[in-house]
N, C-alpha and C positions, 0 to 999 in steps of 0.2 A: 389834597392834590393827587390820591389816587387816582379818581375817576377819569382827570384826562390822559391818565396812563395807560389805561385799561381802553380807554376808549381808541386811545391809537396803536395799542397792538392789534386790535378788532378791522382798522384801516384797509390793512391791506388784503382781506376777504372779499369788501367790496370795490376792488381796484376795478378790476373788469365792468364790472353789474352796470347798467347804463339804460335808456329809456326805454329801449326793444325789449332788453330781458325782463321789465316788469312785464311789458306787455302781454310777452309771452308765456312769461308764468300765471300770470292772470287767468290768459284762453287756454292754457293746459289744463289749468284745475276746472275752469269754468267747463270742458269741455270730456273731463275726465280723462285724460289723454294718457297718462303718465301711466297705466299699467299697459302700455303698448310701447314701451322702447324699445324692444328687440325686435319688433316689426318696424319700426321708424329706422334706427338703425342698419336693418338690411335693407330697406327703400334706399337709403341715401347711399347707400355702398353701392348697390346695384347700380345706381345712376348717376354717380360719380366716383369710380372705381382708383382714378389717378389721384382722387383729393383722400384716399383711403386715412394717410398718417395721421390729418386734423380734423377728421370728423370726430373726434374722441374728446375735442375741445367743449366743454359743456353750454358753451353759447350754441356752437353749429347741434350739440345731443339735442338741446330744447327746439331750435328751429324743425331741427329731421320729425321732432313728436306735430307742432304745428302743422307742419306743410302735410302731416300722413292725415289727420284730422280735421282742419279747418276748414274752413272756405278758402276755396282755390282763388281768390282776388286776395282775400286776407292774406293767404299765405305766402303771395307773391309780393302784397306791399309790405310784412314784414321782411320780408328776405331782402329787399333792399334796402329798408329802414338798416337790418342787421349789418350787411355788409357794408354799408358806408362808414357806419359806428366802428366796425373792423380794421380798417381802413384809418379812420382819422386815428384807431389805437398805435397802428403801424403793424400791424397784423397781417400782413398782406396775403400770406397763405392761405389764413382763416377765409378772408375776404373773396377770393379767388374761387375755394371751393362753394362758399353761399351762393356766387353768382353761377358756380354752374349746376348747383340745385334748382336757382330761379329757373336758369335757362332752360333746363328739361319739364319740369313743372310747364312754363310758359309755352313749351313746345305743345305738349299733348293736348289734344280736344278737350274742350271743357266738359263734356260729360265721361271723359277716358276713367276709369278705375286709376288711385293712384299707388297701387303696390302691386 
């Protein structure tokens, strides 16, 4: 009867984790993204300065690496895939700042540099 003990202390690791953050984890590795966080990081600070306190949320760190890297349509329909999942968590903060990542992303030309 260990194992189901062990297995639900392990539970609440992946309380958050939901079908965006595979996703995301997926196209970071796929895409080698992950030794660029602190330029993903100062991209999403820079262009959303008021969401400063929950960018630090590691759902919004993994989107900031996506959106600095992927394809700019990917990265916009993750960010709302992200946000809604935010959202139905009750997260609303979180949620709040991904849409105004979308939104500035959304804004800029599609051939705009995006840092």
């Amino acid at each position: 009867m260990r194992l189901p003990a062990v297995l639900l202390s392990i539970l609440p690791l992946f309380a958050h984790a939901g079908p965006v953050d595979g996703q995301m984890d997926t196209l970071i590795e796929k895409l080698g993204l992950a030794s660029k966080s602190a330029d993903a990081q100062a991209a999403c600070e820079r262009d959303a300065p008021a969401a400063r306190a929950v960018l630090h949320d590691p759902a919004i760190e993994r989107y900031c690496l996506v959106r600095l890297g992927a394809p700019r349509k990917q990265a916009l329909f993750l960010g709302v895939q992200l946000s809604a999942q935010l959202a139905r968590e009750g997260r609303s903060q979180a949620a709040e700042a991904v849409d105004s990542l979308v939104d500035v992303l959304e804004a800029r030309p599609e051939g705009a540099l995006k840092n």
